[in-house]
N, C-alpha and C positions, 0 to 999 in steps of 0.2 A: 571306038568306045560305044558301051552298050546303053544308049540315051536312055533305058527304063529301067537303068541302076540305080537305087538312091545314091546322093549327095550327100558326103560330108563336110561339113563344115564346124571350123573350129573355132572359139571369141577368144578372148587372150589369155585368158587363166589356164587354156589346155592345147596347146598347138601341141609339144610333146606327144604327147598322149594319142590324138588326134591321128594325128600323121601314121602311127603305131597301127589304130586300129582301123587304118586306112587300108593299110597294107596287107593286115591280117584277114581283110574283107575284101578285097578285091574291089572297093568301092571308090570311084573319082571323087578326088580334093575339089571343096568348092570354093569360093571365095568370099570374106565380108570384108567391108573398111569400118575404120570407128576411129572418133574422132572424141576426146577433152574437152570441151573449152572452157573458159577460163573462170566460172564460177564454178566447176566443178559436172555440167550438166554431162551427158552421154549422149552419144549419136552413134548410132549403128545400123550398118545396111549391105545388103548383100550383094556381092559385084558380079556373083557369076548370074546368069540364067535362071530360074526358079520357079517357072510355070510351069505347072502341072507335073513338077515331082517330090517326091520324097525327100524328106528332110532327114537327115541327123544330125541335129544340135551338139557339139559336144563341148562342156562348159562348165568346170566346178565351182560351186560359190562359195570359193575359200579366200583368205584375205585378199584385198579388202572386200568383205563379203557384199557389201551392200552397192559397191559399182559394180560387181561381177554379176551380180540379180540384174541391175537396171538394164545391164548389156544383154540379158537372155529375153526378157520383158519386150523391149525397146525391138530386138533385132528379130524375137517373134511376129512379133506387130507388124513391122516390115514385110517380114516372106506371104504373111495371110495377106497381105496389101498388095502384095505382089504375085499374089493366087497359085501359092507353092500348096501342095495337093496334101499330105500327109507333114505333121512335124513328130519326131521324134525327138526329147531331151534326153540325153548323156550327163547326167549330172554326177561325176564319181562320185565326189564329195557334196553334200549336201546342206549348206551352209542354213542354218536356224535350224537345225533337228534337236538340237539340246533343250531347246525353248517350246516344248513337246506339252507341256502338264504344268498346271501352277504347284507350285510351290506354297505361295504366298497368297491371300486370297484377293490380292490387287495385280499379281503378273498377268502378264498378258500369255497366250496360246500363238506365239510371234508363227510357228511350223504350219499350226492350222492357216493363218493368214496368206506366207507365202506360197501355199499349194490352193489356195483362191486365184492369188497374184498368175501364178503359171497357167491355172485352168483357164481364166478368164483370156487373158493374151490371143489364146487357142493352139498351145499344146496339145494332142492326141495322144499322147504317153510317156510315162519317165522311166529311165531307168536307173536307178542306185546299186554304188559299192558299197555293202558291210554298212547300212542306214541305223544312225546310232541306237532308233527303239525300231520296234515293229510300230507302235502311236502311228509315226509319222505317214505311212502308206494310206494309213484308215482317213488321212483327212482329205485324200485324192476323192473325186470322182471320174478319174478317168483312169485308164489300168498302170499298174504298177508295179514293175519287175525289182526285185534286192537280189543281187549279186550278194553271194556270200564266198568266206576266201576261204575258209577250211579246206578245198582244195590246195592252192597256194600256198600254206602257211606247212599242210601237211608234205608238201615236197619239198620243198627248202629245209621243213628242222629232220625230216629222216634222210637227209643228206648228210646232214650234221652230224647226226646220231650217228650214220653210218662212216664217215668219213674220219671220226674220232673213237670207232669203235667203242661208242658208250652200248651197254644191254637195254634193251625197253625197260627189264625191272628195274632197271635205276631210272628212268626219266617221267618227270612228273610234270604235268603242265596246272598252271596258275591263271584265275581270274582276278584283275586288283581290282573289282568290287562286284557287287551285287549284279549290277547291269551288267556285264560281261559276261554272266554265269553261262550263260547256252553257246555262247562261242566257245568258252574256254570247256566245254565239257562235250559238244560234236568234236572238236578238236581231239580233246582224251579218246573218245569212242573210237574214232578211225583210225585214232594210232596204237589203241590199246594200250594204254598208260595209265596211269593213276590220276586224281583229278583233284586238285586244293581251291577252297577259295579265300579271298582275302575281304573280310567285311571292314566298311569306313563308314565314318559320321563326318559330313560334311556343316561346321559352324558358323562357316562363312560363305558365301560364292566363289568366291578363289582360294578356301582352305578345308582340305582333309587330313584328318586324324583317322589312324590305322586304329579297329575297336579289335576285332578278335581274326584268327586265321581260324581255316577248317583244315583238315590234315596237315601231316608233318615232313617238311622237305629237308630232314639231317639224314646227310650223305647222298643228295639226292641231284640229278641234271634237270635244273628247270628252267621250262622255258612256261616264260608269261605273256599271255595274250591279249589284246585289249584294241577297241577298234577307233578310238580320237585320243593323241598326246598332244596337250597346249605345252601348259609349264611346265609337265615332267613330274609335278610334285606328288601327286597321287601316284607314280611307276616308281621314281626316287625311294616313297618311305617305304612299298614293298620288297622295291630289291633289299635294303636294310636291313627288317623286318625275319626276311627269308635268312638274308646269312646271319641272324644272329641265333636264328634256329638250327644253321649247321648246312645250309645248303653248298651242296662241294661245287657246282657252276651255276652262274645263270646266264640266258638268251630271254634276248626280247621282242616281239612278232607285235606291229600296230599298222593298222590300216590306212590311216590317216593323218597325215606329218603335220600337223594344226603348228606347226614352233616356227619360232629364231632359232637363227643356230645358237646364241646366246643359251638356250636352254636345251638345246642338243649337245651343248657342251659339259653341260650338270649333268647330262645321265650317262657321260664318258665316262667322267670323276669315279663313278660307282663301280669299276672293274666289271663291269656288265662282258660277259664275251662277246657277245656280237650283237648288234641292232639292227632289225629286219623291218624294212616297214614299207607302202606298196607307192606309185606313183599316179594315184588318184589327187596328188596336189604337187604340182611343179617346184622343187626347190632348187634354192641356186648355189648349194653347198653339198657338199659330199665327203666322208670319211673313209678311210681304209677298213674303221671299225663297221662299215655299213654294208647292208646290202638291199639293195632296192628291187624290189618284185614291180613287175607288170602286169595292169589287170588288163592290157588290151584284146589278149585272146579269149578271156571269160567274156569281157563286152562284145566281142564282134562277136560270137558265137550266139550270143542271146539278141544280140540286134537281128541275125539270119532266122531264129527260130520264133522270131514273132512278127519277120517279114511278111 
């Protein structure tokens, strides 16, 4: 073994993952233990070796998002304790990027905070998948690579395309809301497709209403893109939306499985043909209606080019 390979190591929200982009990098599995105890506190520490090398953190802070931070935090602290040379975070999913901009003019800026939290520990650099705004990088002081999936998204649905013999001029890809415009529209460009969006007014914090769409998907294969599904309800009322304008299929491409399957079961309901979404958050259910993309070769490839 090449002892001046970084190390990976995985916290528990990404062993899957992990292991994936282990492989893809030719990089040694390293080891941490962590421990519960009984008021709820964290303990994390690294079992393999960690002097004087290179870190790859890999750890999404996706449910419960707030012990999966304290583990990255906590088990940071450690390796600099422990006079590990470089750390690199792996964070697919990037837990508080919603909480980017006030709203209200008492929220708090929670995104700015925990990219304090990370800097300060001493992280050297993060890497994100499909990070829900660009906000979020600006609050780093230290560099910051976004994975973006238009790749992936674009090989999966022109397999589709192809494999159903649908025409490009029939397929049209959809944004279900304003934030998702530059996704759902690089996506259109590299496939050469037509480009719709779907405008909402959000009246509540857990409630949107569909305001207006932008082009027309009657008799059309659309597939809708979007990079965080919690409840469904915002992807639900566009698929609706879409077929009551006449759309002949839909597909759904998201980045980010934020759900219960409780609510992956609601967006069955809706005769969707297939749901595509990537494995930047570990789940413990799977459908036949599903197909799960990997982002470990986009990651190790961007972990080697910034080695």
């Amino acid at each position: 073994m090449n002892n001046n390979l970084p190390l990976i190591i995985h916290l528990s929200a990404s062993k899957k993952l992990a292991l994936k982009i282990a492989k893809e990098t030719g990089y040694p599995l390293g080891e941490a233990e962590s421990y519960t105890f009984y008021d709820g506190e964290e303990m994390v520490k690294p079992i393999s070796e960690v002097k004087n090398k290179d870190i790859i953190l890999v750890q999404s802070t996706s449910f419960p998002a707030s012990k999966h931070l304290m583990e990255v935090l906590i088990f940071v602290d450690a390796l600099r304790k422990n006079q590990a040379r470089k750390i690199t975070l792996v964070t697919p999913y990037f837990g508080y990027a919603r909480q980017d901009r006030q709203i209200h003019h008492n929220d708090p800026i929670t995104a700015s905070l925990v990219a304090r939290l990370i800097e300060s520990c001493g992280v050297n650099d993060v890497i994100f998948c499909d990070i829900h705004t660009l906000n979020t990088p600006k609050f780093f002081h230290i560099p910051t690579y976004n994975i973006e999936m238009t790749s992936l998204f674009k090989e999966a649905f022109l397999k589709e395309i192809e494999d159903n013999n649908y025409s490009l001029n029939d397929v049209m890809i959809f944004s279900p809301d304003h934030g998702s415009e530059f996704r759902g529209l690089e996506l259109a460009k590299s496939l050469g497709v037509s480009f719709g969006e779907i405008y909402k007014i959000r009246p509540k914090v857990d409630e949107t209403r569909i305001k207006d769409i932008e082009g027309s998907p009657k008799d059309k294969i659309v597939f809708i893109v979007d990079d965080i599904v919690d409840t469904g309800s915002t992807l639900i009322e566009a698929v609706e939306a879409l077929k009551d304008l006449g759309a002949k299929a839909i597909y759904v491409g998201f980045t980010h499985a934020v759900m219960k399957e409780r609510n992956y079961q609601r967006l069955l309901k809706n005769n969707i043909k297939k749901i595509y979404f990537t494995d930047t958050i570990e789940l413990s259910f799977h459908h036949d209606e599903t197909s799960v993309l990997s982002v470990a070769s986009l990651i190790a490839r961007k972990i080697k080019e910034i080695k």
